[in-house]
C-alpha positions as CSV (number, residue, x, y, z in Angstrom):
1,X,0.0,0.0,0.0
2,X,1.3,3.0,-1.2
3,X,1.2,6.8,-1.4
4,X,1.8,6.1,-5.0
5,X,-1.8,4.3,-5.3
6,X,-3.1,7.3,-3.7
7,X,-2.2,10.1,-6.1
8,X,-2.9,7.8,-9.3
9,X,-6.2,7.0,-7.8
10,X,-7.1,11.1,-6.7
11,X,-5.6,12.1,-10.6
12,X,-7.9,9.2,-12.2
13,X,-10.7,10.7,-10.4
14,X,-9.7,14.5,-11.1
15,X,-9.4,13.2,-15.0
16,X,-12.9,11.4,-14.9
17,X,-14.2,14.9,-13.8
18,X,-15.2,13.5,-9.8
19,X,-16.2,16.7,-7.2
20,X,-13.7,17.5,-4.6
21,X,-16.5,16.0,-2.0
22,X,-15.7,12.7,-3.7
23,X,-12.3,13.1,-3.9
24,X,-12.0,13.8,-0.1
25,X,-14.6,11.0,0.6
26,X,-12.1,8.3,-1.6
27,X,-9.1,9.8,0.5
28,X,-10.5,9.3,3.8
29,X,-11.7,5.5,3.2
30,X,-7.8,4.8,1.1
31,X,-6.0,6.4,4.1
32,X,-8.3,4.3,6.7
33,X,-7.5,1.2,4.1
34,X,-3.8,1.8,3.7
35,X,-3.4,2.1,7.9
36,X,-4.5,-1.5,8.2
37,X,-7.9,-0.6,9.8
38,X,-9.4,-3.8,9.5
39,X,-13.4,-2.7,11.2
40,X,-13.4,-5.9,13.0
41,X,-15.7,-5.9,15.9
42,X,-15.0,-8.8,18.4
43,X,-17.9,-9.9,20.5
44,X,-15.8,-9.0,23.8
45,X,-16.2,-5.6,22.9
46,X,-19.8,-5.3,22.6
47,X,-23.2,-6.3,24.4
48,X,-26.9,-7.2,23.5
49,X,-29.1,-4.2,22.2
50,X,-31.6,-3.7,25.1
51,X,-35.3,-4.2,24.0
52,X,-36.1,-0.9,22.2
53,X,-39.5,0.8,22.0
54,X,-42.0,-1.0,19.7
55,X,-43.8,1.1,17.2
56,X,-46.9,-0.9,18.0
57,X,-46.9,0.9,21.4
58,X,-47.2,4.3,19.4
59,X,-50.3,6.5,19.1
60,X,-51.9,5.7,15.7
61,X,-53.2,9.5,15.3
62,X,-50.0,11.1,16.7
63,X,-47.5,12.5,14.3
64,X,-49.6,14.5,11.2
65,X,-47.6,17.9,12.3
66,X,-44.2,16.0,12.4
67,X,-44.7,14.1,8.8
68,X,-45.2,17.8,7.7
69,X,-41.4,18.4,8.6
70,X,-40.3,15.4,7.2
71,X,-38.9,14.3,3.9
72,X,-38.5,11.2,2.2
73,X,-35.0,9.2,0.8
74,X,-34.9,6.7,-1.5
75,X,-32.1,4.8,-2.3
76,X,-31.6,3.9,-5.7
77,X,-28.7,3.1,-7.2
78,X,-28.8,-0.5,-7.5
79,X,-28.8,-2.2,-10.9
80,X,-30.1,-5.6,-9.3
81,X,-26.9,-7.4,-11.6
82,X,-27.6,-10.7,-9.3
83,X,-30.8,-10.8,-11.1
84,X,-29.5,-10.0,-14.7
85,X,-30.5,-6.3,-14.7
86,X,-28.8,-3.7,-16.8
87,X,-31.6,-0.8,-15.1
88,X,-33.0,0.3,-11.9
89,X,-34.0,-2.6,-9.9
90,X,-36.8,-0.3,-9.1
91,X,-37.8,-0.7,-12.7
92,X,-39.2,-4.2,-11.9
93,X,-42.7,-4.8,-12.1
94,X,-44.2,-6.1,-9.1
95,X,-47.4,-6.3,-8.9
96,X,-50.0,-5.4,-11.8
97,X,-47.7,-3.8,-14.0
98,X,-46.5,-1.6,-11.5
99,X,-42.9,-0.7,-10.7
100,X,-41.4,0.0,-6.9
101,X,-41.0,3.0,-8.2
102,X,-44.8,3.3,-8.8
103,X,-45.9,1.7,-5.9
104,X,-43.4,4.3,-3.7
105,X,-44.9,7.0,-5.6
106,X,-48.2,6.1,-4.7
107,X,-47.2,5.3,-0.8
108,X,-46.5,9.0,-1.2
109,X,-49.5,10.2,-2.7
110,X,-51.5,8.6,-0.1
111,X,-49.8,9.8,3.1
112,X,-49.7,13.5,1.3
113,X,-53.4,13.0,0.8
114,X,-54.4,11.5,4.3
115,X,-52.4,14.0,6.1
116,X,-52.3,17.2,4.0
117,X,-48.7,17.0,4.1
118,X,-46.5,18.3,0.9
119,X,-44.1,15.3,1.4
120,X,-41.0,15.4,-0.6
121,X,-39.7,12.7,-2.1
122,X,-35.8,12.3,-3.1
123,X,-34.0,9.7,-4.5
124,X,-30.3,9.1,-4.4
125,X,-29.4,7.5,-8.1
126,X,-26.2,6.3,-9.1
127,X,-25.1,7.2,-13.5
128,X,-26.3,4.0,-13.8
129,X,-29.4,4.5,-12.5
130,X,-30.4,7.8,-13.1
131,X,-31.5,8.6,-16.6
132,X,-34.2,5.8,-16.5
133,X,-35.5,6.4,-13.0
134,X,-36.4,10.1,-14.1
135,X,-37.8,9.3,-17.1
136,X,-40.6,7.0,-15.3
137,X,-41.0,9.7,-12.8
138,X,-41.8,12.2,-15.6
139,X,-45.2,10.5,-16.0
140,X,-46.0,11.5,-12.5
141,X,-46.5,15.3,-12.5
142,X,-47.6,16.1,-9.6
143,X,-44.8,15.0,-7.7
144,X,-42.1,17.4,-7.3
145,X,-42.3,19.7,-4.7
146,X,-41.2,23.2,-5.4
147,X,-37.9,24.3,-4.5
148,X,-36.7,20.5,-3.9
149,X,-34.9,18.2,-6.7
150,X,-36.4,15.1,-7.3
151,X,-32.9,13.3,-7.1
152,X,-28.8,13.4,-6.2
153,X,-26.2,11.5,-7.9
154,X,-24.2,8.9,-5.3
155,X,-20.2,9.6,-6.4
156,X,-17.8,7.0,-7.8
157,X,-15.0,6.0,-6.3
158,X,-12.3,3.9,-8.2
159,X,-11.9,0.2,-8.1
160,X,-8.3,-0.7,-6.5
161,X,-6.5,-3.9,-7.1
162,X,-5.9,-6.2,-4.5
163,X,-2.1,-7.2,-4.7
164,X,-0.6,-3.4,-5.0
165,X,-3.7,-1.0,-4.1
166,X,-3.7,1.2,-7.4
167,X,-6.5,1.9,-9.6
168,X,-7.5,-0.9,-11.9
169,X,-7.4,-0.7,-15.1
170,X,-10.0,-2.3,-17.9
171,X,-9.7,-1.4,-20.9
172,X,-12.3,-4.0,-21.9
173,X,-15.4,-2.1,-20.5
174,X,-13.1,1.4,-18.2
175,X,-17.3,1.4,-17.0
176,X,-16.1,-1.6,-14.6
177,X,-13.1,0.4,-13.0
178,X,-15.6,2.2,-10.9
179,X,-17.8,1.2,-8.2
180,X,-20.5,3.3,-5.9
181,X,-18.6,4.1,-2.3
182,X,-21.9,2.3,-0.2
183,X,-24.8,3.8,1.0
184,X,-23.2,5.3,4.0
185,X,-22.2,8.4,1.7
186,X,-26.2,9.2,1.4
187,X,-25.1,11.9,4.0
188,X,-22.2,13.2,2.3
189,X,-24.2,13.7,-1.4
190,X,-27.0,15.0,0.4
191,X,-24.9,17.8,1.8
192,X,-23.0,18.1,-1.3
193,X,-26.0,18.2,-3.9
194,X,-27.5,21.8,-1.9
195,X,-30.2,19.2,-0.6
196,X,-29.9,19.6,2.6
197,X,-29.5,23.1,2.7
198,X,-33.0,23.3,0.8
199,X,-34.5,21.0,2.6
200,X,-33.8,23.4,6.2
201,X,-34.5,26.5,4.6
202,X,-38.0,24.7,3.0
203,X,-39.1,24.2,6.8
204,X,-38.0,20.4,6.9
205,X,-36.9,18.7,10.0
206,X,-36.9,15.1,9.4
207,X,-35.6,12.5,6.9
208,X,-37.0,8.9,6.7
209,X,-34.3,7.0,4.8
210,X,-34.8,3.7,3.2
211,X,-33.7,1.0,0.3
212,X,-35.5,1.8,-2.8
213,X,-36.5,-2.2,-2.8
214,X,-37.8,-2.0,0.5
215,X,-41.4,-1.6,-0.2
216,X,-42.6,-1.8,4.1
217,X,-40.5,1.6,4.1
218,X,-43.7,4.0,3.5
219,X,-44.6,6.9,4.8
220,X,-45.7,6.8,9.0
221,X,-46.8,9.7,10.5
222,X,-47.0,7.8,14.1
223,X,-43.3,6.8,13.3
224,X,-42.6,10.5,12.7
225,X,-44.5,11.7,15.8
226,X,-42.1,8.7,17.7
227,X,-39.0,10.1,16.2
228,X,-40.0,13.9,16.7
229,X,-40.8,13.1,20.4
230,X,-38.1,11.2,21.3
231,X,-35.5,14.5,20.4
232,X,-33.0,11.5,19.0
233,X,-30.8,12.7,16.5
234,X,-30.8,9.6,14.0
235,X,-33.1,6.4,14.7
236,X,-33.0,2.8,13.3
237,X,-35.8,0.7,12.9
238,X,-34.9,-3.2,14.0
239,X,-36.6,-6.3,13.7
240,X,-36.6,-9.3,16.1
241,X,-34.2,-12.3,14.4
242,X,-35.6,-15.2,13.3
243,X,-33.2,-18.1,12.0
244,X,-33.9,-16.8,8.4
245,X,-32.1,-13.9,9.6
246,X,-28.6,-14.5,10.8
247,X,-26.3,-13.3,8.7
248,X,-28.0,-9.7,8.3
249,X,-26.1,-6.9,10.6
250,X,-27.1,-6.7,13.9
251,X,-27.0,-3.5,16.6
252,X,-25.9,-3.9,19.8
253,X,-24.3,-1.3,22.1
254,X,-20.2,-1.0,22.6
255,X,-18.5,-1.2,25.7
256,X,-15.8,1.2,25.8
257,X,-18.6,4.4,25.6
258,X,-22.2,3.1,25.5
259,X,-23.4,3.9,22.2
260,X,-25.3,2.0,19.7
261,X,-23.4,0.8,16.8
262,X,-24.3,-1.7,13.6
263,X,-21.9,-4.7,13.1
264,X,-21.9,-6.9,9.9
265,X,-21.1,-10.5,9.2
266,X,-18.2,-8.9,7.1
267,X,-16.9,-7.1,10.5
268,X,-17.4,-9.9,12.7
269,X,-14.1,-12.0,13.7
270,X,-14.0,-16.1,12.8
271,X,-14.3,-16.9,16.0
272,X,-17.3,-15.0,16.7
273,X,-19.3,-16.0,13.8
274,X,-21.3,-18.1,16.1
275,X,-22.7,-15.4,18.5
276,X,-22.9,-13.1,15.8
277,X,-25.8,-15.5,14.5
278,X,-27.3,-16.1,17.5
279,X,-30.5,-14.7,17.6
280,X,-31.3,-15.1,21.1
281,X,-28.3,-13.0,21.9
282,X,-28.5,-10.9,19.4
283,X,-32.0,-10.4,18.6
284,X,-32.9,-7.0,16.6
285,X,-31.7,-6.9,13.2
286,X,-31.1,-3.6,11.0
287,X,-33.8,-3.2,8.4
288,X,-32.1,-0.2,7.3
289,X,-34.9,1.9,7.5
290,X,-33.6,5.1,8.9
291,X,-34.6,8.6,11.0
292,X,-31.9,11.8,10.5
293,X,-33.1,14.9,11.9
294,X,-31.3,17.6,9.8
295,X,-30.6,20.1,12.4
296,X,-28.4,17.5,14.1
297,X,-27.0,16.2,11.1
298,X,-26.1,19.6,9.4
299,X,-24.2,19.8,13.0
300,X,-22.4,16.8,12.9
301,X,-20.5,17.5,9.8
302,X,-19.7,20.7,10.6
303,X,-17.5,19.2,13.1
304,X,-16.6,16.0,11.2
305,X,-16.6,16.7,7.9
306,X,-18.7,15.8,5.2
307,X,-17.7,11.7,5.3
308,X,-18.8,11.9,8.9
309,X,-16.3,8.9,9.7
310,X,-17.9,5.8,9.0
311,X,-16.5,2.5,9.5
312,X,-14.7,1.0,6.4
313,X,-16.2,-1.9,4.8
314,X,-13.9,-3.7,1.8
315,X,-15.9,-5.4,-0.3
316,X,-13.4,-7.9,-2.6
317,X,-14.8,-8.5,-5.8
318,X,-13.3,-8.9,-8.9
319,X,-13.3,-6.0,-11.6
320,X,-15.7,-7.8,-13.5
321,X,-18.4,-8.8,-11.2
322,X,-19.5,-11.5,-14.0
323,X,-15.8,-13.1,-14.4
324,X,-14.7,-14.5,-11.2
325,X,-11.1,-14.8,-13.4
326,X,-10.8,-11.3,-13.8
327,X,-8.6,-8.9,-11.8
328,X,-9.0,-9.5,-7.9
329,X,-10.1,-5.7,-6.3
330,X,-11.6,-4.2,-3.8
331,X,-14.3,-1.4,-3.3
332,X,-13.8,0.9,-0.6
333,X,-17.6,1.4,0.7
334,X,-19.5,2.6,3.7
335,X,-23.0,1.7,5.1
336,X,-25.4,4.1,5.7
337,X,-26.6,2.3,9.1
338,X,-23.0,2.6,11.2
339,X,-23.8,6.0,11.1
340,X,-25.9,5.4,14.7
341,X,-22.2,5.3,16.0
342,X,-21.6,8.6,14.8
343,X,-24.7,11.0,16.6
344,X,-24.7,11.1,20.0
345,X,-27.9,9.9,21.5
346,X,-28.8,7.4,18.2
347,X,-31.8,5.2,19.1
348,X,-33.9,2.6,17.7
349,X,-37.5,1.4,17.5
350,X,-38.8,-2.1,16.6
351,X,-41.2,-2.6,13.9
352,X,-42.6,-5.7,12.7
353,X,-41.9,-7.4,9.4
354,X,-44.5,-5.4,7.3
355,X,-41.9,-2.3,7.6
356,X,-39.1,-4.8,5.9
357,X,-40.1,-6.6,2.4
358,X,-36.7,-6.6,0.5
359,X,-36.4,-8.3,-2.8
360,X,-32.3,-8.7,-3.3
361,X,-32.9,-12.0,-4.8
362,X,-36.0,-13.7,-7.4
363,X,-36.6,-15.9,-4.1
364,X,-38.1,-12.8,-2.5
365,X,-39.6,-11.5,-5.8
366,X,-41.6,-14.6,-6.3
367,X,-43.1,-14.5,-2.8
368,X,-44.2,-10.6,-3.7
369,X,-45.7,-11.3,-6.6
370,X,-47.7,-14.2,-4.9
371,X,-51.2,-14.7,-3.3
372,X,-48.9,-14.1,0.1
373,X,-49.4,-10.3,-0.6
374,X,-52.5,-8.3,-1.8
375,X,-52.3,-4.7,-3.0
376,X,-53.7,-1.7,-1.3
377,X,-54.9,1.7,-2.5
378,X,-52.2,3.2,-1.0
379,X,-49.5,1.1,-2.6
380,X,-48.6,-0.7,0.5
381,X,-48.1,-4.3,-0.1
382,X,-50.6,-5.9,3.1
383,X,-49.5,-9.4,4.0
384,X,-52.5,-12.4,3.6
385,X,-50.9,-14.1,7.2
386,X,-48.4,-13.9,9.5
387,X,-45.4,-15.7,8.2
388,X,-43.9,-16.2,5.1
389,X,-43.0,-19.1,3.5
390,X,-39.4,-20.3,3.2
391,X,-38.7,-20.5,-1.0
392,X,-35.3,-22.1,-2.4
393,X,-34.9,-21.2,-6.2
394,X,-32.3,-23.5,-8.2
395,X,-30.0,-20.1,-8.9
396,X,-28.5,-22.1,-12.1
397,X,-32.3,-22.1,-13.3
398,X,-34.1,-18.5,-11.6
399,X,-31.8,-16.5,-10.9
400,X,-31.5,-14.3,-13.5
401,X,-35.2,-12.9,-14.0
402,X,-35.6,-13.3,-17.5
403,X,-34.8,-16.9,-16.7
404,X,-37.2,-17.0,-14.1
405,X,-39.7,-15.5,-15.3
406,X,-39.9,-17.8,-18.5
407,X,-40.2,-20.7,-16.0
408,X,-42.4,-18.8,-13.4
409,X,-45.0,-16.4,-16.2
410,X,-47.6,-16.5,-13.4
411,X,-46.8,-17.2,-9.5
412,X,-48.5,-20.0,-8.2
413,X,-50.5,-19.8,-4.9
414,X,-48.3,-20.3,-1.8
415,X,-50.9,-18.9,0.9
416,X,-50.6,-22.5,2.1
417,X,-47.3,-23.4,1.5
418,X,-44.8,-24.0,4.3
419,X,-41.3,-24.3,2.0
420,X,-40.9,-24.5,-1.5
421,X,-37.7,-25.4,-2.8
422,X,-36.5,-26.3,-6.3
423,X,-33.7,-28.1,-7.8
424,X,-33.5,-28.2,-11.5
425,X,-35.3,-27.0,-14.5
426,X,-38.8,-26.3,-13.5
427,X,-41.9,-24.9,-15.2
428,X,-44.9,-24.2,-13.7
429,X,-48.6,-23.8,-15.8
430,X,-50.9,-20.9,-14.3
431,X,-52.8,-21.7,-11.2
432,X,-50.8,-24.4,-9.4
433,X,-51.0,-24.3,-5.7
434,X,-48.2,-24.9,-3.5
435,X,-49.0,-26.8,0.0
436,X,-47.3,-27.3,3.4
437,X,-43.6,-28.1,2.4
438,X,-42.7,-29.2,-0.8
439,X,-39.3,-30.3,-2.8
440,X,-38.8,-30.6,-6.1
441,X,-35.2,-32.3,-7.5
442,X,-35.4,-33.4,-11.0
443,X,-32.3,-33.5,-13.7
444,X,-34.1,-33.1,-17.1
445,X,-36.3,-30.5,-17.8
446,X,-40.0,-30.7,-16.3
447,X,-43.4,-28.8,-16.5
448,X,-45.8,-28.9,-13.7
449,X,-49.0,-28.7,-15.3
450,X,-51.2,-26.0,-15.1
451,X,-54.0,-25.9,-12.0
452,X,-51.6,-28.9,-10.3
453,X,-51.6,-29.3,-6.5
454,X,-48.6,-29.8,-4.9
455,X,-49.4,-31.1,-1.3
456,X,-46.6,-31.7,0.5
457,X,-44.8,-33.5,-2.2
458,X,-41.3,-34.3,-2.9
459,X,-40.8,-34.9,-6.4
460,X,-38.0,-36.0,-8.0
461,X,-37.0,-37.2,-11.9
462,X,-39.3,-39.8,-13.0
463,X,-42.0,-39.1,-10.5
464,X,-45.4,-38.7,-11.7
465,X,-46.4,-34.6,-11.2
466,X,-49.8,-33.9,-10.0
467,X,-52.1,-33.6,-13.2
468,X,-55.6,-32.9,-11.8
469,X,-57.3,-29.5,-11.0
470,X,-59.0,-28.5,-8.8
C-alpha cells in the first residue's frame, strides 16, 4: 500500500471529472484502508441491544404535524446485476404492472393525501441509474415539490487492485473500474448536492431514509411523531431475528462508551461468527430503515466533515463482477446504518416485518408477486398471514429474472405453503398451488401442469407430477 496508489487514484478521479467532496470521501476510506484498519468488531467488545420501543406501542393518530417536517429518501442506485439487470431494480414490475418506483410514488400520494402534508420525495441515483428512474418519474407530474430536486447522484469512487492497491485498469469495458462508495455516503451527497440546505431552509426537519426495494418503508406519521418526540438525532428501525435472519447486521451497544453501533457478518471476527448468529443473543436486526433529523445532522459535519467517519467496509470482488477470473479488487464502501455510531444519543425502535419486504434475490420477488401479498390503494403491499414461507430457487435455473420469469410467467398460490424449494429445471402452468412443504429435484427438464396441487410432495425425476385441477 502505497502513497503512489493514492495520487494515481485522486488524478484518475480528477481526470474522470469527480467533485472534490468525492475526492475527499475516496481519501478518507484509502488512508483508513492503507493504515490496516481492518473494522473488526470482536464480541468482547460489545453487548446485547436492550429491547427498544416497539412502534406498536405508538399512538396511531400522533405524528400529522411532524410528517409535515419530514422528507423522504430513496435509495436507488442498485442495478439488481444478481438478477440479470442492466436498469433500476426499481424498474421491476411487481405487482399489476407496477414498478417499486410506482408503488413508492403512490405510498407517497397517499400519506400526502391523508395527512395534508407536501411530502417530498428524493431519490439518491447512481449514473447508472439515473436517466431511467427520471424518465418514469416524468409521467407522475404532480410530484415534485417546489424548490426540492427530485434526485442526487451517489459519487464513484475507483476500483483498486488487490495485490498493490492502485487503480485498476480495464480497458475491456473502463465502465467496470468504478464502483459506488456504499450507501453510507447518502449523508455526504445530500450535503453536497445543496439538498440539505434546501430541505432546512424549505421548513424540513426530518428524513425517513430507506432502500428503494424495501417496499414496508412507506410513509408513517406515528413513526414521525415517535422520532420527533423522542428529540434523538438519528433512529434505526430493527426487527426481532428469526433463523432466516442471521447473517443480516445486527445492533448492539459497545462497551468502551455506551453507544449504539451496527456490526456486519463482514466485521465480525471467525471466531465470533457463532454469537454473531445467535439470535437469542442478538436479537434486533437492522432493516435499514432510517430517521436523520437535519438540524443534528447539518451539526455533525460541521464538526466532522462531510464523510462523517464511518467505518470502512472492503468489499473484494473482482473487476468484472461476471468473471470470477478477472482482476482481484476491492471497493472501498460505507454503510449508511453505522452511522448510529456517529450522533450522540442514536436510538432505535422495533417494527414488525410489514416495515421490511426486501427483494435482493428472485426468491423474494416470487413471494411478492404471490397470493402471500395483496395490493392496497395506498400502494402498501398488506400481507394475507403472519409468516412467510421459506422458497429455495435453483439459482443455475431462476436466478437471473428473464430466466425466471420464462419458468415462473404467473406465480402460483403459496398462501398455504410452508417451503418451496427447487432443484433443476422447472416450469410451472398458471394456477398451481403450493401446499405445506414441498421439494422438487429433477435432472431433465420438467413442466408442472397447469392448475396442479402440490401437497406436501417431494418430487424427483421420473415421479409422476400432479395432473388434476381442482
Amino acid at each position: 500500500m502505497t502513497a503512489e496508489g493514492l495520487a494515481a487514484a485522486v488524478a484518475k478521479m480528477r481526470r474522470h471529472d469527480c467533485s472534490q467532496s468525492e475526492i475527499d470521501g475516496f481519501t478518507h476510506s484509502y488512508q483508513l484502508f492503507d493504515s490496516g484498519v481492518t473494522g473488526m468488531i470482536p464480541e468482547s467488545s460489545i453487548a446485547p441491544l436492550p429491547d427498544p420501543p416497539r412502534s406498536a406501542d405508538v399512538a396511531e393518530d400522533a405524528g400529522a404535524e411532524a410528517l409535515r417536517r419530514t422528507a423522504v429518501l430513496k435509495l436507488n442506485g442498485g442495478l439488481g446485476t444478481s438478477m440479470g439487470l442492466a436498469a433500476a431494480k426499481t424498474l421491476l414490475p411487481v405487482r399489476e404492472g407496477l414498478t417499486f418506483l410506482d408503488l413508492i410514488v403512490e405510498q407517497v400520494r397517499a400519506a400526502r393525501k391523508a395527512y395534508d402534508v407536501p411530502l417530498p420525495l428524493l431519490f439518491m441515483n447512481s449514473f447508472r441509474t439515473r436517466d431511467d428512474t427520471l424518465a418514469r418519474l416524468a409521467s407522475h407530474r404532480d410530484l415534485p415539490v417546489p424548490g426540492i430536486p427530485l434526485d442526487f447522484l451517489q459519487s464513484q469512487y475507483p476500483k483498486v487492485r488487490e495485490d498493490d492497491s492502485t487503480p485498476v485498469s480495464w480497458p475491456a469495458d473502463p465502465e467496470k473500474e468504478w464502483c459506488p462508495p456504499g450507501h453510507g455516503e447518502v449523508f455526504a451527497q445530500l450535503a453536497a448536492s445543496g439538498i440539505l440546505a434546501a430541505l432546512l431552509d424549505g421548513g424540513y426537519r426530518y428524513l425517513s431514509l430507506s432502500n428503494g426495494d424495501n417496499l414496508g418503508a412507506a410513509p408513517s406519521a406515528p413513526l414521525a411523531g415517535w422520532f420527533a418526540s423522542s428529540g434523538a438525532p438519528f433512529a434505526v428501525e430493527v426487527c426481532e431475528r428469526t433463523a432466516n435472519d442471521r447473517k443480516g447486521g445486527h445492533l448492539a451497544v459497545r462497551r468502551s462508551d455506551g453507544r449504539v453501533i451496527l456490526r456486519e457478518l463482514s466485521q465480525t471476527p471467525a471466531e465470533d461468527a457463532e454469537a454473531f448468529m445467535d439470535a437469542s443473543r442478538h436479537r434486533f436486526f437492522n432493516t435499514n430503515n432510517l430517521w436523520v433529523d437535519l438540524v443534528a445532522l447539518r451539526a455533525l459535519m460541521q464538526v466532522r466533515g462531510t464523510h462523517l467517519g464511518l467505518p470502512l467496509i472492503k468489499n473484494r470482488k473482482t473487476v468484472d463482477p461476471a468473471d470470477p477470473a478477472s482482476i482481484p479488487v476491492i471497493q472501498l464502501e460505507t454503510a449508511m446504518g453505522a452511522a448510529v455510531e456517529v450522533f450522540e444519543g442514536a436510538t432505535a425502535i422495533q417494527v414488525d416485518r410489514s416495515r421490511f419486504l426486501p427483494v435482493k434475490t428472485t426468491n423474494e420477488l416470487l413471494l411478492i408477486r404471490s397470493d402471500l401479498f395483496g395490493l392496497a390503494a395506498d400502494g402498501r403491499l398488506v400481507a394475507t398471514r403472519d409468516s412467510l414461507p421459506r422458497v429455495d430457487l435453483d439459482p443455475k435455473h431462476y436466478q437471473v429474472l428473464s430466466e425466471f420469469e420464462q419458468r415462473i410467467p404467473l406465480p402460483p398460490s403459496l398462501s398455504g405453503a410452508d417451503r418451496l424449494r427447487i432443484r433443476g429445471d422447472v416450469t410451472f402452468g398458471a394456477g398451481v398451488v403450493v401446499s405445506g412443504d414441498v421439494d422438487i429435484e429433477v435432472s431433465v427438464p420438467t413442466d408442472v401442469p397447469a392448475g396442479a396441487v402440490l401437497d406436501g410432495a417431494a418430487l424427483a425425476t421420473g415421479e409422476p407430477l400432479p395432473t388434476v385441477a381442482r
